[in-house]
C-alpha distance (Angstrom), angle and dihedral (degrees) to the residues before:
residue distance angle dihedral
X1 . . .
X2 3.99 . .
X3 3.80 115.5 .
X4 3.83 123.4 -105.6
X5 3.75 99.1 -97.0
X6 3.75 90.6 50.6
X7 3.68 95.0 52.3
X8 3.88 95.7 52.9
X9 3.83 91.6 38.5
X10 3.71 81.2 55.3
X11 4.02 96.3 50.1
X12 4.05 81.9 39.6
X13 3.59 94.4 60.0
X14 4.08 97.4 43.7
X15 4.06 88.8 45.2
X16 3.79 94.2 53.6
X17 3.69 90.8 40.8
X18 3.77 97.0 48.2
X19 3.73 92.5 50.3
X20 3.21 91.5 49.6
X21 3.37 101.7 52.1
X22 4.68 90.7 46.2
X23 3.75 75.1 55.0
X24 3.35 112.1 56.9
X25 3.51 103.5 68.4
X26 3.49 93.5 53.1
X27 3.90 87.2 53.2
X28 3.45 96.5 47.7
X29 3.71 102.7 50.0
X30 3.57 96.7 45.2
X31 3.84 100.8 90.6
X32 4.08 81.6 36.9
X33 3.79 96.7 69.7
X34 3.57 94.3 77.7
X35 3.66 96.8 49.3
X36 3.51 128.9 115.1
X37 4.41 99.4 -145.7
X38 3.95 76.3 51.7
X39 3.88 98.5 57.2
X40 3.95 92.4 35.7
X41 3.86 87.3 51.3
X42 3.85 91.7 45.9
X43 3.99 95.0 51.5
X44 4.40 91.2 43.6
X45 3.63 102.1 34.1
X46 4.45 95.9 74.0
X47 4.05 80.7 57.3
X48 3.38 103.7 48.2
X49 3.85 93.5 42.2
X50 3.78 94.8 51.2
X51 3.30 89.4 43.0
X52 3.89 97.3 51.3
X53 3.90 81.8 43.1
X54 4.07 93.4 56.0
X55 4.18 95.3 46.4
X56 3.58 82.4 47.9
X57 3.99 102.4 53.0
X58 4.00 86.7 37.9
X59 3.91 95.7 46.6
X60 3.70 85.5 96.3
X61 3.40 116.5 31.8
X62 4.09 120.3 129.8
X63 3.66 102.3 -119.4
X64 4.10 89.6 167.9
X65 4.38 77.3 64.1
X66 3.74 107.6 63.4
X67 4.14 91.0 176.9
X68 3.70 85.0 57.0
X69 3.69 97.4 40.5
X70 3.63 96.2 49.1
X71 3.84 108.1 81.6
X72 3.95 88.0 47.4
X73 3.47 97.3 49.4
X74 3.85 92.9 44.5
X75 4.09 93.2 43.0
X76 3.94 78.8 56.6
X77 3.56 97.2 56.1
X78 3.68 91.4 44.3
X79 3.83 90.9 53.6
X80 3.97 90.1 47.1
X81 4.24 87.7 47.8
X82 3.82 93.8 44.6
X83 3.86 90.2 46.5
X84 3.92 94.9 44.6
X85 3.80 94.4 38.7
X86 4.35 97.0 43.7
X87 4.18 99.6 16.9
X88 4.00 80.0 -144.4
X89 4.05 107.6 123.7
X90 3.81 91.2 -168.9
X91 4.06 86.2 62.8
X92 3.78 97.6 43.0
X93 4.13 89.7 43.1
X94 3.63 93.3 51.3
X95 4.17 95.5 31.1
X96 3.48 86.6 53.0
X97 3.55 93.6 48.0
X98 3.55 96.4 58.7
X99 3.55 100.1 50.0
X100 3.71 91.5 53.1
X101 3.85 96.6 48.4
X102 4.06 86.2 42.2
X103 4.07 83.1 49.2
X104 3.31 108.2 46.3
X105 3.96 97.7 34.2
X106 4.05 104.1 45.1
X107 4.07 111.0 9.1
X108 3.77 98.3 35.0
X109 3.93 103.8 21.4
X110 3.89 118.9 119.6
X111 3.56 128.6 -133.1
């Protein structure tokens, strides 16, 4: 069993370091927020990651298989409606969700 001294050192050591680590975001962007690479990042960046996120969920899908291709492309177009229609990406992620998992598990699911 480790001494006293040790132990507290120990819990010392992991408090200072977790603080410091919650904090140094906060410290680090502060002199960002007025930057202008900041703000341009901030208005591209929810683009470029959903659209990096759509190539990547596509990449694979069977297009020569239209009963497997189906529920994804038609989850996609709900997404795209919900998002055009509401401009709320929390609906149209979790909208198109369900219509894909109610898709591709009861309408177009294979015995």
């Amino acid at each position: 069993m480790p001494d006293t001294p040790y132990l507290l050192a120990a819990i010392g050591v992991s408090t200072a370091v977790t603080w410091g680590l919650r904090a140094l975001p906060f410290a680090a962007l502060a002199p960002l927020r007025a930057s202008a690479v900041l703000h341009y990042l901030s208005v591209r960046m929810p683009v470029g990651v959903m659209v990096i996120l759509t190539v990547y969920s596509l990449r694979e899908l069977p297009l020569a298989d239209p009963f497997r291709t189906a529920p994804t492309a038609l989850a996609l177009a709900a997404t795209l409606g919900l998002h055009l229609w509401r401009r709320n990406a929390v609906l149209s992620i979790l909208g198109g969700t369900a219509v894909h998992v109610v898709l591709a598990s009861a309408v177009f699911a294979r015995s």
